[in-house]
N, CA, C and O atoms as a Maestro MAE file, in Angstrom:
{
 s_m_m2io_version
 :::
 2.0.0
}

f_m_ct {
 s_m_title
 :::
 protein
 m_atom[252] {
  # First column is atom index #
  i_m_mmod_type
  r_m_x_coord
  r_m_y_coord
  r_m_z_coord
  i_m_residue_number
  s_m_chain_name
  s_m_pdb_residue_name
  s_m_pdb_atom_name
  i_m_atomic_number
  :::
  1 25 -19.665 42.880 40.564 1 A "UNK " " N  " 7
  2 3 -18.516 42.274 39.937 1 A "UNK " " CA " 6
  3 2 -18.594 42.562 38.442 1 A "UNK " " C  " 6
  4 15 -19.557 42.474 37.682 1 A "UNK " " O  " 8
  5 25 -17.187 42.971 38.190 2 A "UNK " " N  " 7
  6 3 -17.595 43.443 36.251 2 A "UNK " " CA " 6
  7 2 -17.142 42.236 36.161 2 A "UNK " " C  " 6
  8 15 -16.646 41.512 37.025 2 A "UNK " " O  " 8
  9 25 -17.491 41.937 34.243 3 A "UNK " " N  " 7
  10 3 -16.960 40.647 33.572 3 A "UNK " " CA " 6
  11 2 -15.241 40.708 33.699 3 A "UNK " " C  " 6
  12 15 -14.848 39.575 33.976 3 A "UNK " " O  " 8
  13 25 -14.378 41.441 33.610 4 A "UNK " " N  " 7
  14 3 -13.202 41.839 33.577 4 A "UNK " " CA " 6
  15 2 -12.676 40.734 35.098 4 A "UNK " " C  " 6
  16 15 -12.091 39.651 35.114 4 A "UNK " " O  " 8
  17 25 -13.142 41.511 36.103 5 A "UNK " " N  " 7
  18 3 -12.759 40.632 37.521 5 A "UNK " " CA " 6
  19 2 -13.286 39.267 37.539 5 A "UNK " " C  " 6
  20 15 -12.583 38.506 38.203 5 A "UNK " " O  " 8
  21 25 -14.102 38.846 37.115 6 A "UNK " " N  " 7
  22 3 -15.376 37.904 37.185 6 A "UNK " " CA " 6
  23 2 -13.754 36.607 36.122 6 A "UNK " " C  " 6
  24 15 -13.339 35.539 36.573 6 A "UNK " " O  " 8
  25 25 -13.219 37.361 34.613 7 A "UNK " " N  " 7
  26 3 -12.093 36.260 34.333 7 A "UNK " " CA " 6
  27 2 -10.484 36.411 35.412 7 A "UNK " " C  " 6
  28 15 -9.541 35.629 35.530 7 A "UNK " " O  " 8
  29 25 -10.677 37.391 35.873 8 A "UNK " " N  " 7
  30 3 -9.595 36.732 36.805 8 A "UNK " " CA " 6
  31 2 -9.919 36.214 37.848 8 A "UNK " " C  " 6
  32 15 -8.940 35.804 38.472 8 A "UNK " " O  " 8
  33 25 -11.227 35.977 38.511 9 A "UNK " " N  " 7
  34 3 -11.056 35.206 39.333 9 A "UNK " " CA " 6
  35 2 -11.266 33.802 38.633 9 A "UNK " " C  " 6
  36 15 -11.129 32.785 39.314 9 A "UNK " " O  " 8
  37 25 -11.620 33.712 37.185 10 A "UNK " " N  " 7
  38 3 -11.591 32.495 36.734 10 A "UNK " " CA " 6
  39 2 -10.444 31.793 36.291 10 A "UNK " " C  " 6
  40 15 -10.539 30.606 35.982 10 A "UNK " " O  " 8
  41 25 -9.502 32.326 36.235 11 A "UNK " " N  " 7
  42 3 -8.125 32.632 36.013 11 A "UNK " " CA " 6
  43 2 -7.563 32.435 36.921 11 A "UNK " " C  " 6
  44 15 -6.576 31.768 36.610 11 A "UNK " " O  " 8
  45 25 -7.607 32.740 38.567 12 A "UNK " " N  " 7
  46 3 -6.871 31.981 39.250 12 A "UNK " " CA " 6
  47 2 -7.759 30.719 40.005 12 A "UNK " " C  " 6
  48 15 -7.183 29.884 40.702 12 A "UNK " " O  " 8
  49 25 -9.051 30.698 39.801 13 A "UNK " " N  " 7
  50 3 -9.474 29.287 40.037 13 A "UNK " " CA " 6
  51 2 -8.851 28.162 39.327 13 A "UNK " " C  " 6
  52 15 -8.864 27.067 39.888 13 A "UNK " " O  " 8
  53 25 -8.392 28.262 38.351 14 A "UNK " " N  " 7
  54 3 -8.149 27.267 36.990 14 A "UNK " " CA " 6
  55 2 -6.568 27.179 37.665 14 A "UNK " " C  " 6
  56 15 -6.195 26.106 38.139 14 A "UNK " " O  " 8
  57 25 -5.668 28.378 37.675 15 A "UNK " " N  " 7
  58 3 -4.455 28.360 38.109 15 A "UNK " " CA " 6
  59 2 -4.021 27.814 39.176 15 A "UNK " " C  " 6
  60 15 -2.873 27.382 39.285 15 A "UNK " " O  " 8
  61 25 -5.010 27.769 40.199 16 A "UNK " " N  " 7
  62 3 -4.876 27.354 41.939 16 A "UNK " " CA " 6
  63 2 -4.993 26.084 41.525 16 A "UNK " " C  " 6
  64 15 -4.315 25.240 42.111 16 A "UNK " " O  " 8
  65 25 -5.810 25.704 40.511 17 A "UNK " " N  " 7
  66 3 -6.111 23.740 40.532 17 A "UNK " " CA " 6
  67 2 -5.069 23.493 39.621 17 A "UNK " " C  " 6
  68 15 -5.243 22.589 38.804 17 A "UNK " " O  " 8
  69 25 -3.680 24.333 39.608 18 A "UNK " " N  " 7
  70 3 -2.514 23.558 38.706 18 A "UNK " " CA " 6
  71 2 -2.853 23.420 37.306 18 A "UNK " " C  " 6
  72 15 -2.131 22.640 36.685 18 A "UNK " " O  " 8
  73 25 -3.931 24.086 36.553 19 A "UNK " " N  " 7
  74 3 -3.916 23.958 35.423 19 A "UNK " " CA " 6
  75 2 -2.961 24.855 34.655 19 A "UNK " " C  " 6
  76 15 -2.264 25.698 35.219 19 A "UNK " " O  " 8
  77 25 -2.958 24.580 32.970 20 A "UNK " " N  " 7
  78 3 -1.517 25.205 32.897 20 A "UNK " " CA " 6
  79 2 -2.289 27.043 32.045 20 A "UNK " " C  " 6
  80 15 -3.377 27.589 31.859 20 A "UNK " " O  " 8
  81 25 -1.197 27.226 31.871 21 A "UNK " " N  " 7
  82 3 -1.294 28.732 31.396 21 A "UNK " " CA " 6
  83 2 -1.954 28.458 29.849 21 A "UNK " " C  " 6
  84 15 -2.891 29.199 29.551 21 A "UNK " " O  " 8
  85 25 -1.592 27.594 28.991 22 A "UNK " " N  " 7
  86 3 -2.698 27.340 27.847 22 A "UNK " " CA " 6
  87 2 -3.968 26.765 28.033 22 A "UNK " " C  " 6
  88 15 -4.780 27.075 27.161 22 A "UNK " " O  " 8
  89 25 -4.396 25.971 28.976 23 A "UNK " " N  " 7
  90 3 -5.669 25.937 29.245 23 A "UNK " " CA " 6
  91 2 -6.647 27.020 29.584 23 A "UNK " " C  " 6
  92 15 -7.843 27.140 29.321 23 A "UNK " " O  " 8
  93 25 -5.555 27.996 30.433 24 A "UNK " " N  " 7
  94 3 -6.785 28.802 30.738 24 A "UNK " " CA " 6
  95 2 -6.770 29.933 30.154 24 A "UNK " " C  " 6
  96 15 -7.579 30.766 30.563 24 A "UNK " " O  " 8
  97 25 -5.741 30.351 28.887 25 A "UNK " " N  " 7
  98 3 -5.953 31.109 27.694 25 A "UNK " " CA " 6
  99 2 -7.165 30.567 26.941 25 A "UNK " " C  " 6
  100 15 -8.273 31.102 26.975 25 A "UNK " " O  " 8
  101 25 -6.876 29.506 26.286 26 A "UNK " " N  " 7
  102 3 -8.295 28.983 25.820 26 A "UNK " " CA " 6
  103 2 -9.745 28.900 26.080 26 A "UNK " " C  " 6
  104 15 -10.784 28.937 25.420 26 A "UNK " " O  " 8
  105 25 -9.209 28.711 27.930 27 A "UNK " " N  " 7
  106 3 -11.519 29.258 28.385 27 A "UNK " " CA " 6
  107 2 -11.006 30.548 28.282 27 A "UNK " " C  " 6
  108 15 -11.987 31.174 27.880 27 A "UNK " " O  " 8
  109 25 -10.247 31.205 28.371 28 A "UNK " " N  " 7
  110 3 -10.553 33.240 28.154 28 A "UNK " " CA " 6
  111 2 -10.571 33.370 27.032 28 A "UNK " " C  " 6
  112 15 -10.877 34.537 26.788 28 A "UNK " " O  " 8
  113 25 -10.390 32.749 26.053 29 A "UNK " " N  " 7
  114 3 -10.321 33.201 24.630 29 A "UNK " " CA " 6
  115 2 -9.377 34.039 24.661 29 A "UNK " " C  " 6
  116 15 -9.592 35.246 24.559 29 A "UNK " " O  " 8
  117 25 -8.294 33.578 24.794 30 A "UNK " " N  " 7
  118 3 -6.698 34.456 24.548 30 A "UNK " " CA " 6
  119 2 -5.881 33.048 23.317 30 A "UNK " " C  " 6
  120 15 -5.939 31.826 23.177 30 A "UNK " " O  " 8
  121 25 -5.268 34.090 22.754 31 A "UNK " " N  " 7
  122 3 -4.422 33.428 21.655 31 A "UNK " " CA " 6
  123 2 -3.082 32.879 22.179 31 A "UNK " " C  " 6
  124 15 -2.626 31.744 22.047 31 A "UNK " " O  " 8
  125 25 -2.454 34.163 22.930 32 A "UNK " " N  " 7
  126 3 -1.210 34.162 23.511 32 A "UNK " " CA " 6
  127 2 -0.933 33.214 25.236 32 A "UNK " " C  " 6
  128 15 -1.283 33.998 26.118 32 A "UNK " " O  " 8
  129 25 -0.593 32.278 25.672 33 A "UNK " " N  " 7
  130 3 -1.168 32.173 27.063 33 A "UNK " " CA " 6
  131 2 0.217 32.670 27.658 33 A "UNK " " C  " 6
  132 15 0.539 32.369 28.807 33 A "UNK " " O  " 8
  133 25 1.034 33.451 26.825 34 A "UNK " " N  " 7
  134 3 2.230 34.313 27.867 34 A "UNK " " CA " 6
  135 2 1.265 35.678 28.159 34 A "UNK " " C  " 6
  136 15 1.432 36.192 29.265 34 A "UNK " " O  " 8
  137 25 0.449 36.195 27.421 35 A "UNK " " N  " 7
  138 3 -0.135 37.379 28.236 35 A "UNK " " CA " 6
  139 2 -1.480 36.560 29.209 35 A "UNK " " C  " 6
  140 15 -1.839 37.238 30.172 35 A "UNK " " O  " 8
  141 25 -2.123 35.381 29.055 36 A "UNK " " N  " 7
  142 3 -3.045 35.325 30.345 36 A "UNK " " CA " 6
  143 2 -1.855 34.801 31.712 36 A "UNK " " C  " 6
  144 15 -2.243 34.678 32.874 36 A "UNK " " O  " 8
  145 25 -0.675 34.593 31.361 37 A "UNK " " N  " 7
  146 3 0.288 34.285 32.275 37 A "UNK " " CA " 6
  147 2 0.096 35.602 32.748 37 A "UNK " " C  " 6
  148 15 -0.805 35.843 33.550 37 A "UNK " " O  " 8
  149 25 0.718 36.314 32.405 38 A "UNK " " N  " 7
  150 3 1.365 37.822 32.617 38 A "UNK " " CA " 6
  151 2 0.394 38.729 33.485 38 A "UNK " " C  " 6
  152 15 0.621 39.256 34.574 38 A "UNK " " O  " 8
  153 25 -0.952 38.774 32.567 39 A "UNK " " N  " 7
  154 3 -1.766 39.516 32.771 39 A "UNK " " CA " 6
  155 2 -2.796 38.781 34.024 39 A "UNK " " C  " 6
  156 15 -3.312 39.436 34.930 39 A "UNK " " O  " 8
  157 25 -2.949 37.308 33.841 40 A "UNK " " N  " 7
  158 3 -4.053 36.751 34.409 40 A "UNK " " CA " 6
  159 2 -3.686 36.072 36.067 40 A "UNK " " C  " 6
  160 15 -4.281 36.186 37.139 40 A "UNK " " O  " 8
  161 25 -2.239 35.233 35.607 41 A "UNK " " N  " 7
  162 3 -2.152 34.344 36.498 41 A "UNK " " CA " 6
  163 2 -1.197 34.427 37.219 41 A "UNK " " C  " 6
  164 15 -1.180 33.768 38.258 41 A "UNK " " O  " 8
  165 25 0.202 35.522 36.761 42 A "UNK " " N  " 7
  166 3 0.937 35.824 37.381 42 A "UNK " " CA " 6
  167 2 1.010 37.134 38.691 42 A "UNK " " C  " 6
  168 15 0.779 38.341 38.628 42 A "UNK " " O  " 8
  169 25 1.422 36.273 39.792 43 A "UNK " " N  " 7
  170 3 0.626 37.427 41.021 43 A "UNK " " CA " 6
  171 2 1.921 37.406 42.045 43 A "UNK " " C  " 6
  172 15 3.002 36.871 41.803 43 A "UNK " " O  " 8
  173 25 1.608 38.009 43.066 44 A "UNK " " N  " 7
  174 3 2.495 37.548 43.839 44 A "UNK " " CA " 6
  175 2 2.488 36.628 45.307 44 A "UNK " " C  " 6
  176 15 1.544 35.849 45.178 44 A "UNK " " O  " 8
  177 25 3.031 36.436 46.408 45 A "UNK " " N  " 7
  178 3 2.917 35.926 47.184 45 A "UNK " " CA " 6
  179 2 1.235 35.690 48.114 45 A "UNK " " C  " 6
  180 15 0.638 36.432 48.894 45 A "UNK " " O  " 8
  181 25 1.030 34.815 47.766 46 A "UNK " " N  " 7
  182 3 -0.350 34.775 49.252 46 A "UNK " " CA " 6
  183 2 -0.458 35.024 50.608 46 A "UNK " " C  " 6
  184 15 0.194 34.441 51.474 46 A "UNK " " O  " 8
  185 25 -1.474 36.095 50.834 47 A "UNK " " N  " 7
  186 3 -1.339 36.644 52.457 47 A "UNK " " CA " 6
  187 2 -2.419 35.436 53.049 47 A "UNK " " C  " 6
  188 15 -3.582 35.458 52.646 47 A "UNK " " O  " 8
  189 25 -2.109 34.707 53.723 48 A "UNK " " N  " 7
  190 3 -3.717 34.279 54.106 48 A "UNK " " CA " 6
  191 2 -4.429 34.740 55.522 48 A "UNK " " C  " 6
  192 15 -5.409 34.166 55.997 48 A "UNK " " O  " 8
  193 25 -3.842 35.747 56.045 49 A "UNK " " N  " 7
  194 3 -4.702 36.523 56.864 49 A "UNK " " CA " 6
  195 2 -5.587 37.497 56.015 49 A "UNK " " C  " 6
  196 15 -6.756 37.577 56.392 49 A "UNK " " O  " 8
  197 25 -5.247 38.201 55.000 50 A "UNK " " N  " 7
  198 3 -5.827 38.522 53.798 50 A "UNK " " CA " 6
  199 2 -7.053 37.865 53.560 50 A "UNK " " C  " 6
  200 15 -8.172 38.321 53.794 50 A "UNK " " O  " 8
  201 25 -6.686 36.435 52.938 51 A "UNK " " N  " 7
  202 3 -7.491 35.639 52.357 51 A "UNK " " CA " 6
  203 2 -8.663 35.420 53.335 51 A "UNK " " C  " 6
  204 15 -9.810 35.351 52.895 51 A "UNK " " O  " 8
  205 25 -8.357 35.291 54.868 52 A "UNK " " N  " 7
  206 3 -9.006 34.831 55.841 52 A "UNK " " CA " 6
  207 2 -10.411 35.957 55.756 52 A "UNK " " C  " 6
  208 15 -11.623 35.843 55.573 52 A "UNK " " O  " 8
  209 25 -9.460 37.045 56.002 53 A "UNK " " N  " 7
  210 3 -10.689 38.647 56.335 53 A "UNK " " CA " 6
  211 2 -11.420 38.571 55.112 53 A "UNK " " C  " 6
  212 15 -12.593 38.259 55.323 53 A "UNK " " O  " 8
  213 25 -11.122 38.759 53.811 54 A "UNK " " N  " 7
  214 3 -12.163 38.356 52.985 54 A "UNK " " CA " 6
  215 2 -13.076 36.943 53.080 54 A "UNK " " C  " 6
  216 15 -14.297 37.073 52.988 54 A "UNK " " O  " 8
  217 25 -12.765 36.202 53.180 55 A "UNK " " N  " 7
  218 3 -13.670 35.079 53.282 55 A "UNK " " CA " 6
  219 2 -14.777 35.712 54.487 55 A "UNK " " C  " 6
  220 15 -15.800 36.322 54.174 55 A "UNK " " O  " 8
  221 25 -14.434 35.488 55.646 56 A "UNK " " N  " 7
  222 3 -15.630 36.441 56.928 56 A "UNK " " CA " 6
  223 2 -16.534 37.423 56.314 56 A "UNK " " C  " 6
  224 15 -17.762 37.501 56.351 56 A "UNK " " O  " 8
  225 25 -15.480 38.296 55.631 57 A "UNK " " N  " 7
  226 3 -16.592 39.259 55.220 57 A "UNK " " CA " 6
  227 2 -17.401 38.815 53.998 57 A "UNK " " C  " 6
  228 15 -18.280 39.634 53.729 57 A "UNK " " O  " 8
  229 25 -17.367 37.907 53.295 58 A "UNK " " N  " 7
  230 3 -18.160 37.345 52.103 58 A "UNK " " CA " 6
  231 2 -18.995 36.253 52.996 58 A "UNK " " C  " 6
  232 15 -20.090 35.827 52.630 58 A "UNK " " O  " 8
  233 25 -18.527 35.959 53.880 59 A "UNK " " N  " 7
  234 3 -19.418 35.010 54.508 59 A "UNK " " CA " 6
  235 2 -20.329 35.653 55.583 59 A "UNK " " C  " 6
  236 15 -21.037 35.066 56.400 59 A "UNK " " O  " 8
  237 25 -20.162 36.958 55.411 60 A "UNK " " N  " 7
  238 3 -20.709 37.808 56.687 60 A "UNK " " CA " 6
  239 2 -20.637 37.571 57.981 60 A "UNK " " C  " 6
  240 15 -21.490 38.056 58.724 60 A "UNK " " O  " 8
  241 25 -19.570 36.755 58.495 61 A "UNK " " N  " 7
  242 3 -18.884 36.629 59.741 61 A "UNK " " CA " 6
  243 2 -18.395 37.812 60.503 61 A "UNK " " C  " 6
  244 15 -17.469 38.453 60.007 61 A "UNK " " O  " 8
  245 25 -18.872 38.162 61.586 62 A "UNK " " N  " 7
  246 3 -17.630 39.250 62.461 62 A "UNK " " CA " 6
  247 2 -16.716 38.959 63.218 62 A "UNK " " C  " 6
  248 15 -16.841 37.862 63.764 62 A "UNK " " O  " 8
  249 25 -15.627 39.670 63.516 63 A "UNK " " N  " 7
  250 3 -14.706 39.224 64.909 63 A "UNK " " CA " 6
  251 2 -15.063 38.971 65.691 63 A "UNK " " C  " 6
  252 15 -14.332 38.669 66.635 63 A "UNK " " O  " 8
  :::
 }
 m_bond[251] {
  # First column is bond index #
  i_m_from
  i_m_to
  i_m_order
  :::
  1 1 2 1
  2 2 3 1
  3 3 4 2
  4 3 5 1
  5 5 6 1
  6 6 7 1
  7 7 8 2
  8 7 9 1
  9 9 10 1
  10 10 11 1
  11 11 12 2
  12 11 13 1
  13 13 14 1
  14 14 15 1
  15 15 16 2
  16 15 17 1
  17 17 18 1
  18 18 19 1
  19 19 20 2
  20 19 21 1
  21 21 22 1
  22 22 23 1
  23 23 24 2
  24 23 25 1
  25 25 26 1
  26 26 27 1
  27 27 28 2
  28 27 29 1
  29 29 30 1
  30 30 31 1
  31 31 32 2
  32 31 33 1
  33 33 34 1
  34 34 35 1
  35 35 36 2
  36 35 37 1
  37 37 38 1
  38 38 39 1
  39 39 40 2
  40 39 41 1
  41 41 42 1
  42 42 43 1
  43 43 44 2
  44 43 45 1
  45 45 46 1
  46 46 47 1
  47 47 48 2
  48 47 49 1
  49 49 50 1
  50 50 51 1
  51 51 52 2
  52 51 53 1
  53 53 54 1
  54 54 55 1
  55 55 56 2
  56 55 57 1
  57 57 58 1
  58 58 59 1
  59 59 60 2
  60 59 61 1
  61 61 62 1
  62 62 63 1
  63 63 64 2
  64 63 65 1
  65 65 66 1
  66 66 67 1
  67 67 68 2
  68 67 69 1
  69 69 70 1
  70 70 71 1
  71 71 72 2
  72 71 73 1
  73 73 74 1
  74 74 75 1
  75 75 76 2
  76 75 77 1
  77 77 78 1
  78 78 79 1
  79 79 80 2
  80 79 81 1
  81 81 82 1
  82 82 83 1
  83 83 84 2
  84 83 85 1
  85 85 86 1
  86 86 87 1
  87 87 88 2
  88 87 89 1
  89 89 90 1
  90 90 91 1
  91 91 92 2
  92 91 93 1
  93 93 94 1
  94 94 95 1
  95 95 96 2
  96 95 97 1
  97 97 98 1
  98 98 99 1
  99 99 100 2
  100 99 101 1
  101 101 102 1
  102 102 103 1
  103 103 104 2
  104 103 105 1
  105 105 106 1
  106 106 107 1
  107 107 108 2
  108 107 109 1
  109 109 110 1
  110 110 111 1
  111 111 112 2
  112 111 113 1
  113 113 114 1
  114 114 115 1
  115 115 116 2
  116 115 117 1
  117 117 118 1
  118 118 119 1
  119 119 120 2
  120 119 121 1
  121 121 122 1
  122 122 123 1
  123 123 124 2
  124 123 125 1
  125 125 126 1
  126 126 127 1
  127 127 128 2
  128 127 129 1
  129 129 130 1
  130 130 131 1
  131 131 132 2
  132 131 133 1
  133 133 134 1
  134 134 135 1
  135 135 136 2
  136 135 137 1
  137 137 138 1
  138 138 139 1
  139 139 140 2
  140 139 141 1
  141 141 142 1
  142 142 143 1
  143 143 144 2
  144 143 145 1
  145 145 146 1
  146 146 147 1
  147 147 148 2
  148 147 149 1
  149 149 150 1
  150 150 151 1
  151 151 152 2
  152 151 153 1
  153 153 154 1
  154 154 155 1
  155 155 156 2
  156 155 157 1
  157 157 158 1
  158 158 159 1
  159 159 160 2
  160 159 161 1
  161 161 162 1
  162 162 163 1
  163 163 164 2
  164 163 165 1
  165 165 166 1
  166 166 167 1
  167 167 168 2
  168 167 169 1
  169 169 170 1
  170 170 171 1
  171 171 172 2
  172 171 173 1
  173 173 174 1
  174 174 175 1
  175 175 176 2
  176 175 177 1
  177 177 178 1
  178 178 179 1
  179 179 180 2
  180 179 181 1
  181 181 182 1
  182 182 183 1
  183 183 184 2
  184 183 185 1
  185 185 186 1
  186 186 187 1
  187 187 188 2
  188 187 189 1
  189 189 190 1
  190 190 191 1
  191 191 192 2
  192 191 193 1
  193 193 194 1
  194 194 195 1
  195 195 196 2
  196 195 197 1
  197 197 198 1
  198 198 199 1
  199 199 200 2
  200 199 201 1
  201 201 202 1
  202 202 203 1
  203 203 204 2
  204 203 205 1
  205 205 206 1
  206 206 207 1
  207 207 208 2
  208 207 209 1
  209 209 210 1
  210 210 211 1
  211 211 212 2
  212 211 213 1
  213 213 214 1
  214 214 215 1
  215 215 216 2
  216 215 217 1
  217 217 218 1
  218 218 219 1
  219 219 220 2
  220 219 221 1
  221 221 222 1
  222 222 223 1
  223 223 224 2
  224 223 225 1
  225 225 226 1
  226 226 227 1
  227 227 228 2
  228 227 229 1
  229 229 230 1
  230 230 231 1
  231 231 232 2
  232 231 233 1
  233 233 234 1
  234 234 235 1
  235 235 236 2
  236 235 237 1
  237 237 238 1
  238 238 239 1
  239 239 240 2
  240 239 241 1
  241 241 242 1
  242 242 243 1
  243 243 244 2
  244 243 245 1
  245 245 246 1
  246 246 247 1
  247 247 248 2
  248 247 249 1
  249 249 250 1
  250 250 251 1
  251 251 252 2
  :::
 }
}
């Protein structure tokens, strides 16, 4: 994991718990929180069969 991925997944941990877009400019050390919006927190729709297959495979689960 580089540091780069390592703040977006901190970025949407913070985002998933409803925190706002200036809070979590501030733990990234961003000035602007329209670019950690833009750049960090803005995504699109959730697959959670997606979400599912990654979790198994981080949990080392098989079919």
């Amino acid at each position: 994991m580089s540091p780069h991925s390592f703040r977006h997944v901190v970025a949407t941990i913070l985002g998933d718990a409803g925190l706002s877009a200036r809070i979590t400019a501030d733990v990234l050390g961003h000035a602007d929180p329209a670019m950690t919006h833009r750049h960090y927190m803005a995504r699109g729709r959730t697959h959670q069969a997606a979400a599912d297959a990654l979790d198994r495979a981080v949990q080392g689960v098989e079919e």
